[in-house]
N, C-alpha and C positions, 0 to 999 in steps of 0.2 A: 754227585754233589759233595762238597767238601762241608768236613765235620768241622776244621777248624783252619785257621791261617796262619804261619809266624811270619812275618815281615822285617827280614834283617835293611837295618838302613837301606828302603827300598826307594826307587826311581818314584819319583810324581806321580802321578796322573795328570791328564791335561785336567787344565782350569786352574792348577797349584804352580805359580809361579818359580820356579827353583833355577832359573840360572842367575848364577850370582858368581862376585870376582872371582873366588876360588874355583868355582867351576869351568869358567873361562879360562884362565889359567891351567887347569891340567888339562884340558881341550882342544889350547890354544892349536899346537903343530897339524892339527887335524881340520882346524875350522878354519885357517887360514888358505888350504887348498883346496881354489876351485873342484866343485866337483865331490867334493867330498861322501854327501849324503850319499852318492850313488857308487862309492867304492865298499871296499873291505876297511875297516879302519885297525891303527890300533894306536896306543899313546908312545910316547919314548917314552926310554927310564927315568929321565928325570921328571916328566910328568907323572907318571904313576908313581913315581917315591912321594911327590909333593902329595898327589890329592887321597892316594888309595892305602900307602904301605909306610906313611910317614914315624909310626909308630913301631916299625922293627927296626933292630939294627941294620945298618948297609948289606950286610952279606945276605941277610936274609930276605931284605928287600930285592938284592938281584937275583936269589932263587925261587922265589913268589913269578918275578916277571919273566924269568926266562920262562917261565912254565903258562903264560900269558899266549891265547890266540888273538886273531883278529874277529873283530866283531864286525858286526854290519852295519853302515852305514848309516842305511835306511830307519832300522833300529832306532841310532841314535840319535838320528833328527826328528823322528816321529816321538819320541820323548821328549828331548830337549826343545823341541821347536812346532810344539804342539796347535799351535795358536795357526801355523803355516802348514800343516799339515790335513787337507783336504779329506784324507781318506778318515781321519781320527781315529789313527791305530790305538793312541794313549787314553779314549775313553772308558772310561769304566765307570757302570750303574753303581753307585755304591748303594742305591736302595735295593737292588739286589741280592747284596751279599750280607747273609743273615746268619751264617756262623761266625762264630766268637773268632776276634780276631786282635793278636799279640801286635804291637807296631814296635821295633825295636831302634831308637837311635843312638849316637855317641855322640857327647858334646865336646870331643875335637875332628870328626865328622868334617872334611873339607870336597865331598865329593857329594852329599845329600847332608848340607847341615842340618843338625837338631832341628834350626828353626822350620824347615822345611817339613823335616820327618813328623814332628807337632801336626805339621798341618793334614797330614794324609792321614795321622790315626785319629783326628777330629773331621774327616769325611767321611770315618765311616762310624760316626756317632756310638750310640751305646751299644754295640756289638763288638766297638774294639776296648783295647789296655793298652796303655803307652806305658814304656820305660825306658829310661834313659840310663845310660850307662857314662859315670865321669871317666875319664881319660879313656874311652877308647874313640874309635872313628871308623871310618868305613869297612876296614878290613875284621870286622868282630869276630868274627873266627877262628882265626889266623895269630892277633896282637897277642901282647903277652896279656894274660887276667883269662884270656877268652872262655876261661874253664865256668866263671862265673857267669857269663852272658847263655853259653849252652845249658846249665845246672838252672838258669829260670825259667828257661824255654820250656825243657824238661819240666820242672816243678810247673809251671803254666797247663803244660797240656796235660798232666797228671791229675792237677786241679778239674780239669773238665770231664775226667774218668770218671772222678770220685775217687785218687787215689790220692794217698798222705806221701 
């Protein structure tokens, strides 16, 4: 059983609406082709600059993607397209989940807006901590500042020790 959770700008759950323009958008070359759910996927660079890596410089952005696999498909339609998906890989009990749980978003976020990210650390009610972090977005680890988003995380699950 897990002691606690951090959730960097994390995917929805079903029931939490989150495909919006900008997610379309960095999707598009993917969602466009028949077939898709049922292949390997992966974005161009120009989509992952826009939705994922928009907040490093160019060069850095193309050594983040070259180092980019292909995801699955399936994955991502069972995410994104929850509502269509039969099997309900994206359900998740959140009465279930009973340790303390960190929700992390960035309010330039083009890939799981804030708005979104709000909504998943208010599913899982008084068990979770929202914080948002201004100028960063999806890639929080990665962007410049990220030193600050890892140092709460850190102070977060220190907190739960009992450690200063």
């Amino acid at each position: 059983m897990a002691k606690a959770l951090v959730l960097l700008t994390p995917a929805a759950p079903a029931g939490i609406a989150a495909v919006t323009p900008s997610v379309i958008r960095g999707f598009w070359s993917i969602q466009t082709r028949w077939g898709w759910w049922r292949k390997p996927t992966r974005q161009t660079f120009a989509e992952a600059a826009y939705s994922l890596l928009h907040l490093l410089p160019e060069a850095q952005q193309r050594q983040a993607y070259d180092r980019f696999v292909f995801d699955s498909g399936r994955a991502t339609f069972e995410i994104g397209y929850w509502l269509l998906d039969m099997r309900g890989a994206a359900r998740v009990d959140a009465a279930k989940v009973t340790c303390p749980v960190l929700v992390v978003g960035g309010t330039r976020d083009r890939m799981t807006p804030a708005s979104v990210v709000r909504k998943v650390a208010r599913r899982y009610g008084t068990v979770s901590t929202y914080r948002e972090f201004v100028n960063h977005a999806h890639w929080v680890l990665g962007e410049p500042g990220w030193e600050e988003v890892a140092g709460y995380a850190l102070a977060w699950l220190s907190s739960l020790r009992g450690e200063t």
